[in-house]
C-alpha atoms as one frame of an Amber mdcrd trajectory, in Angstrom:
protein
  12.064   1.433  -0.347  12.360  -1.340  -2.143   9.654  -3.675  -3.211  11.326
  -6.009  -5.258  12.651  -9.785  -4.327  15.919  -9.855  -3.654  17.977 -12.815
  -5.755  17.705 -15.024  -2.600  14.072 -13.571  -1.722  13.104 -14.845  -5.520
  14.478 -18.377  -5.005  13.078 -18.716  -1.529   9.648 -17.791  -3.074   9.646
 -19.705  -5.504  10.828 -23.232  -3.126   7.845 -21.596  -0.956   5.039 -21.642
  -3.820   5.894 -25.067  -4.882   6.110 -26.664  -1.569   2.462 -25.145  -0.960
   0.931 -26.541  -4.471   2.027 -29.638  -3.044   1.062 -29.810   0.138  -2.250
 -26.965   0.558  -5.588 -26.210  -0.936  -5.746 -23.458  -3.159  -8.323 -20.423
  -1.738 -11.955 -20.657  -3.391 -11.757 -24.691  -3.776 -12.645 -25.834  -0.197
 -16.382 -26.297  -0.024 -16.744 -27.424   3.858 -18.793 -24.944   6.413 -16.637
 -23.047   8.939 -17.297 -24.623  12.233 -15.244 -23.414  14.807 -13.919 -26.201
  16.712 -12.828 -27.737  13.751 -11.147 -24.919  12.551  -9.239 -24.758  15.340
  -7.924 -28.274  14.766  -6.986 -27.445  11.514  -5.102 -24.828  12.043  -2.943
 -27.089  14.812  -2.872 -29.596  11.894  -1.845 -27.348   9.598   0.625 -25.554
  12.095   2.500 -29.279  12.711   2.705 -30.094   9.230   4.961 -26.810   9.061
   7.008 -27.744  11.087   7.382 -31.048  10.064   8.701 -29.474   6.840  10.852
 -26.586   8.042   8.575 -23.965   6.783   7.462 -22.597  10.881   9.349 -20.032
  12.932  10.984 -18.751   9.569  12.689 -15.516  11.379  12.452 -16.793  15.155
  16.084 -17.653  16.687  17.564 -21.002  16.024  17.453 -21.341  19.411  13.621
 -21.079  19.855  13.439 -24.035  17.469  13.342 -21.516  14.129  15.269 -21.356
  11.149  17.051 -17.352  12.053  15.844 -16.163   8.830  15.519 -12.273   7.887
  12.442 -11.097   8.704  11.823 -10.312   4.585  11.569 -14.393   4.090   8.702
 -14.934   6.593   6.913 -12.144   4.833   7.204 -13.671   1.438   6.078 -17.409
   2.837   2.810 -15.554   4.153   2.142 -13.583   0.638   2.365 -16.851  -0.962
   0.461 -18.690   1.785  -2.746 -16.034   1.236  -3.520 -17.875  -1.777  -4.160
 -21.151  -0.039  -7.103 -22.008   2.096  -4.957 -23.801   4.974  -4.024 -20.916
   7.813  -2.657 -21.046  11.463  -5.128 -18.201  12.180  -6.388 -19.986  15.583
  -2.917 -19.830  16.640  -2.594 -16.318  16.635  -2.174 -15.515  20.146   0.226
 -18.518  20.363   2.527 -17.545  17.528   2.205 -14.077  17.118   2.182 -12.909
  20.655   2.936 -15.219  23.400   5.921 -16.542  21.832   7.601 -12.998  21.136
   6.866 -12.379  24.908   8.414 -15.303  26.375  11.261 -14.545  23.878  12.107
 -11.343  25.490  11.196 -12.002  28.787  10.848 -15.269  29.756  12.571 -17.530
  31.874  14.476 -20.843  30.176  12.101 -22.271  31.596   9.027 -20.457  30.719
  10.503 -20.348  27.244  10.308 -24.187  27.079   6.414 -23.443  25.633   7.645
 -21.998  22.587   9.028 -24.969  21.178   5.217 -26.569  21.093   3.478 -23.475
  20.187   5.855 -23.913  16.908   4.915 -27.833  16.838   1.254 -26.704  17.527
   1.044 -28.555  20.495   0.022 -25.419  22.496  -2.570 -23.381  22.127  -2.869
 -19.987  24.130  -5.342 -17.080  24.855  -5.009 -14.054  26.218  -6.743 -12.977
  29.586  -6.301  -8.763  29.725  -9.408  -6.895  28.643 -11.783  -6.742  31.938
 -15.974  -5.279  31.643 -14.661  -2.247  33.240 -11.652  -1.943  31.730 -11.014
  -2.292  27.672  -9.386   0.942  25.851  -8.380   1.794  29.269  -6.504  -1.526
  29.964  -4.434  -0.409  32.866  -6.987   0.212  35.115  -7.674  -3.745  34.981
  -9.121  -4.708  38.313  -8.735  -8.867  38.566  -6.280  -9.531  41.918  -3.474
 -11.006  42.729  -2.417 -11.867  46.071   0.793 -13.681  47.014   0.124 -16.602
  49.408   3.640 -18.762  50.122   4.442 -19.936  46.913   1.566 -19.362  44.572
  -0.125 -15.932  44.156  -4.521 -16.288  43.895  -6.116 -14.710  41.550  -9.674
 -13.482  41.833 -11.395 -11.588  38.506 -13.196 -11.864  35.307 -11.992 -11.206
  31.926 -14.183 -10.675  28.696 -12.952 -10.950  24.995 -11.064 -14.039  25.774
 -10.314 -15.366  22.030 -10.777 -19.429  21.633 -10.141 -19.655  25.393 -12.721
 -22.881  25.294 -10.099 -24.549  23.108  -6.636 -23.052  24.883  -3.929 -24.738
  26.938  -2.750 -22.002  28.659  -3.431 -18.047  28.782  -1.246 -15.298  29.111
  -3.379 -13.212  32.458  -2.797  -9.545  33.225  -3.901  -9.074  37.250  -3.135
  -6.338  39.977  -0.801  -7.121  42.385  -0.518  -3.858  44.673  -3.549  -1.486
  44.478  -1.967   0.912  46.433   0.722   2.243  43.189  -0.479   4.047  40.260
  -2.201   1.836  37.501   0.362   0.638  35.163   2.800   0.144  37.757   0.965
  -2.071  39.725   0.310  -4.856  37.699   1.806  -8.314  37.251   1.814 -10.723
  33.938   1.358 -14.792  34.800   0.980 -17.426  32.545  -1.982 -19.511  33.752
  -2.673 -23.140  33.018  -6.365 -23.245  31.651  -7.189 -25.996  32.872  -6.462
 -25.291  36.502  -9.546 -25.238  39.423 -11.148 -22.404  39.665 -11.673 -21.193
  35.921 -14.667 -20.787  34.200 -15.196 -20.193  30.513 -18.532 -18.698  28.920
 -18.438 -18.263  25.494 -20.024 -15.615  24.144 -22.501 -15.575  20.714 -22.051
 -13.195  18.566 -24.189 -11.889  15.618 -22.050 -13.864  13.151 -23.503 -16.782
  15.406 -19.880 -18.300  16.400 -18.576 -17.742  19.910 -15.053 -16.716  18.949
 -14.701 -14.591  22.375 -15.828 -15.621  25.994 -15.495 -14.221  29.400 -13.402
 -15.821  31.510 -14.267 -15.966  35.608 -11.190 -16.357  37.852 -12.093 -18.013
  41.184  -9.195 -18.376  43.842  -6.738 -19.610  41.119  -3.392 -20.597  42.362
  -0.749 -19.580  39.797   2.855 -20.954  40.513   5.361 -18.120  41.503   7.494
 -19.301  38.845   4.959 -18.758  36.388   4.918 -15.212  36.839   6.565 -13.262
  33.937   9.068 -10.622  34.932   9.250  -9.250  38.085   6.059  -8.260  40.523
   4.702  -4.597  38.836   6.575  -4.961  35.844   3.785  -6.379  33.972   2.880
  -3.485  31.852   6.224  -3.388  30.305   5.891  -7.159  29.352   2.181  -6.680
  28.126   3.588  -3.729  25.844   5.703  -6.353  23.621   2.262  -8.743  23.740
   0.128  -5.824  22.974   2.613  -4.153  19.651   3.109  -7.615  18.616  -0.672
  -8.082  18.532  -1.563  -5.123  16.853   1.085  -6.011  14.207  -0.675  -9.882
  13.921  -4.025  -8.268  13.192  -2.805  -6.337   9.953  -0.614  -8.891   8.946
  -3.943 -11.690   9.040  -6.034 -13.737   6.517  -8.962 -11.841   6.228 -10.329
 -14.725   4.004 -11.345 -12.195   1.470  -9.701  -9.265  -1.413 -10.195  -6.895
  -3.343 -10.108  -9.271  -6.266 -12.744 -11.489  -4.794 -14.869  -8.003  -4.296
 -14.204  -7.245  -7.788 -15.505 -11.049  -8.847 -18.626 -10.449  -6.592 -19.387
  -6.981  -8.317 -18.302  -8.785 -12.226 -20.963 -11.733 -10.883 -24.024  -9.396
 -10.502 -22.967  -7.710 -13.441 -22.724  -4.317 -11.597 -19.112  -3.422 -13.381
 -20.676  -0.603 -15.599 -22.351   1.012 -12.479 -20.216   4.283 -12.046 -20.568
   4.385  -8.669 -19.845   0.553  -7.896 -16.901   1.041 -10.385 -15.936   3.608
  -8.174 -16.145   1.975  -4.489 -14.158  -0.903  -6.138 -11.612   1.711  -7.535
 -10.895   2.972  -3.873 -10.954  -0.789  -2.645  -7.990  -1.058  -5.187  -6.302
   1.991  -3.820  -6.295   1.528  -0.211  -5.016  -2.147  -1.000  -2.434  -1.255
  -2.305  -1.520   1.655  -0.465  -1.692  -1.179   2.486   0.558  -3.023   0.228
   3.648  -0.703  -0.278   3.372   0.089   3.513   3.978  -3.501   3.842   7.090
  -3.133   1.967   8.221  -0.452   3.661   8.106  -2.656   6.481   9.623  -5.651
   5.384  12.568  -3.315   3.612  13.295  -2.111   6.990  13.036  -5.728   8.772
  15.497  -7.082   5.349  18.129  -4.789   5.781  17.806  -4.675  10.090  16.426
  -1.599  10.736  12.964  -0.716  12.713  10.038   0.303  11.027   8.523   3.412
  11.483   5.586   4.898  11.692   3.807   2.727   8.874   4.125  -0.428  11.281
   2.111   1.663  13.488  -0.506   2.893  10.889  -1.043  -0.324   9.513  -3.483
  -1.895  12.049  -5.629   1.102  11.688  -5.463   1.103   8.181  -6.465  -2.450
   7.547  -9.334  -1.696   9.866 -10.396   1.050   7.959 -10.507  -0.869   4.741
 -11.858  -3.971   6.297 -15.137  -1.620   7.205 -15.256  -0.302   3.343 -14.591
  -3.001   1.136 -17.217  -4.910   2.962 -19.744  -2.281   3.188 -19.038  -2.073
  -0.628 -20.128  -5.652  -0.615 -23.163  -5.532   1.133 -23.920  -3.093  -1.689
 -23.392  -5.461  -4.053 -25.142  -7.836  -2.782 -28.854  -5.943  -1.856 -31.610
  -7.840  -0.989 -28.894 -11.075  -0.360 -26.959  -9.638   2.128 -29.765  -9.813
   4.701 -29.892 -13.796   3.822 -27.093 -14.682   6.391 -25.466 -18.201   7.493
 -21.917 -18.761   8.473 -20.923 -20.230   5.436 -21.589 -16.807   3.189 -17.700
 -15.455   2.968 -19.196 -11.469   2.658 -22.100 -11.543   5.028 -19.704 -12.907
   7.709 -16.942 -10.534   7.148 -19.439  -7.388   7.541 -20.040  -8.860  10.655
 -17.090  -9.411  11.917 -15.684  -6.185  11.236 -16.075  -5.435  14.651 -13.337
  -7.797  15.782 -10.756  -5.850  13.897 -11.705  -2.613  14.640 -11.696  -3.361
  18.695  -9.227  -6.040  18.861  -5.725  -4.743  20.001  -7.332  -1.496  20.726
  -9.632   0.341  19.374  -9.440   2.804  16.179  -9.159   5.548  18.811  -6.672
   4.330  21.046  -4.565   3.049  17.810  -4.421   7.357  16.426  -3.224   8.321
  19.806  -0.753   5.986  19.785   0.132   6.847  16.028   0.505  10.612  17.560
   2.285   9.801  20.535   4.598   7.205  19.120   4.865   7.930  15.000   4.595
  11.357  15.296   6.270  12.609  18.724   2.501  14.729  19.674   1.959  15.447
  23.053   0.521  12.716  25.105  -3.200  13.086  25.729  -4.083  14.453  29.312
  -4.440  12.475  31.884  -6.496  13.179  35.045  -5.395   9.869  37.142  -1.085
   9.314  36.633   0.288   8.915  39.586  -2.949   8.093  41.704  -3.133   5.297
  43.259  -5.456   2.475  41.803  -7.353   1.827  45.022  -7.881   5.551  44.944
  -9.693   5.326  41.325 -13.139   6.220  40.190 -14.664   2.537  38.963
């Protein structure tokens, strides 16, 4: 492992960190409220003015509109960009997961979206989890039945990130009930704004409405927009779903270990052996986080796949997302129970719960650091090779 910039890594950082005291705010000296909507435009904003200057899609393929750089480079822009209050965190889904999708297995024309996701033109959500089926994706029950030209979809969907504010959604339905869950189900894209969708956000206790369920009502979907072929959309959701779970640790969290250690400095609780050491195991888990970062981007620099860690590090971040801010409620007392949107630690307690579920759950995310990392046995499995129609629900 190495975890040092490389001669062109160093240059390229520092081009990076000047471009961004130019042109961003640095973190701790934006004073405005977090309203969601607004956020939303600003990360579009933000996401245009990157690619007005060259600095989006650093490792995508020239010919998705990016600039074919080693994965390393991308990495460095986003350690810099951390200490700036401008993100493209709304555009997650877009960016992070549609776009690698429709770069494996898209058509041309399908992949003609990717150029505006990287323009910010596009924003996307992501239609898979169902009420009755979360950890246990597969056995997703929305329908899809082909009719000429177009296939109708009937179903609801819950968990729907930002779907009030997206373009289009990337929609996981079954298209033959009568094959085994995984294989029969079909990936679509879905235009959001076609008849026959309806969008309910849903409040949560940080008091934003982030998620929503979605209600699919006889919604005609374009055979063309199908991507891959009919029951091969569990291998296509695969790339959406590692690529998500790999988005998650990468993220913003908006908070670190430093501004923890601030907080603790603040209220004057830095003597306090036991604060001293929560903070202390903060620290470590950091920067264990960190150096399994490196390992990482070492592999992605000199074109190898990572192992294991790129697994581990979802779970991981989860892990010390639920600490550190537990530490901080600490730290706080009395305060922490004094809650508005605009208090940084109260709101990342809160939503803890989006890290630790989204992309699968802490559970699901060890058996598939067994199964995958370390070659265990898969966990038994009462239904493969039943038919879905023939399925408990």
């Amino acid at each position: 492992m190495d975890i040092s910039d490389t001669p062109e890594e160093a240059a390229f950082r520092a081009e990076a960190r000047a471009w961004l005291d130019e042109h961003a705010t640095p973190r701790g000296q934006s004073t405005e409220e977090p309203d969601l909507g607004d956020h939303v435009q600003r990360a579009r904003d933000w996401q245009r003015t990157l690619h007005e200057h060259g600095w989006a899609g650093l490792s995508w393929p020239e010919e998705f509109g990016g600039r074919g750089l080693p994965g390393a480079f991308a990495t460095v822009f986003a350690e810099e960009m951390a200490g700036f209050e401008e993100t493209t965190g709304s555009l997650t889904v877009s960016l992070g997961m549609v776009a690698p999708t429709l770069m494996a297995h898209g058509t041309p024309e399908q992949q003609e979206h990717i150029a505006k996701m990287l323009r910010g033109e596009e924003l996307w959500c992501q239609l898979f989890s169902e009420p009755g089926a979360g950890s246990d994706l597969a056995t997703l029950g929305t329908r899809a039945e082909r009719d000429g030209d177009v296939w109708v979809v009937n179903g609801q969907k819950v968990w729907t990130s930002l779907a009030q504010f997206a373009d289009y959604g990337i929609l996981l339905a079954r298209t033959d009930p009568d094959l085994p869950k995984h294989t029969g189900i079909s990936y679509f894209i879905v235009d959001m704004n076609d008849p026959g969708i309806e969008i309910r956000p849903l409040v949560q206790m940080t008091g934003q409405a982030h998620f929503n369920e979605t209600f699919l009502t006889d919604v005609r979907i374009p055979a063309e927009n199908m991507v891959g072929g009919v029951g091969e959309g569990w291998s296509v959701a695969r790339t959406t779903l590692t690529s998500e779970r790999s988005s998650i640790a990468g993220g913003n969290s908006g908070w670190s270990v430093e501004t923890l250690i601030e907080e603790a400095r603040a209220r004057g609780r830095c003597d306090d052996p036991v604060v001293r050491q929560q903070l202390a195991a903060a620290h470590c888990r950091a920067e264990v986080l960190k150096v399994m970062g490196y390992r990482i981007r070492t592999a992605t620099s000199q074109g190898r796949f990572p192992g294991p860690e790129a697994l581990a590090m979802k779970l991981g971040y989860a892990r010390h997302w639920v600490a550190s801010t537990e530490t901080a409620m600490e730290l706080l007392g009395a305060d922490a129970t004094m809650y508005d949107q605009s208090e940084p630690w109260q709101y990342a307690f809160l939503n803890q719960f989006a890290i630790r579920l989204g992309g699968g759950t802490d559970e699901v995310q060890q058996n598939i650091i067994g199964e995958l990392g370390l070659g265990l046995p898969r966990e038994p499995s009462a239904d493969r090779g039943v038919p879905w129609k023939d399925l408990p629900r």
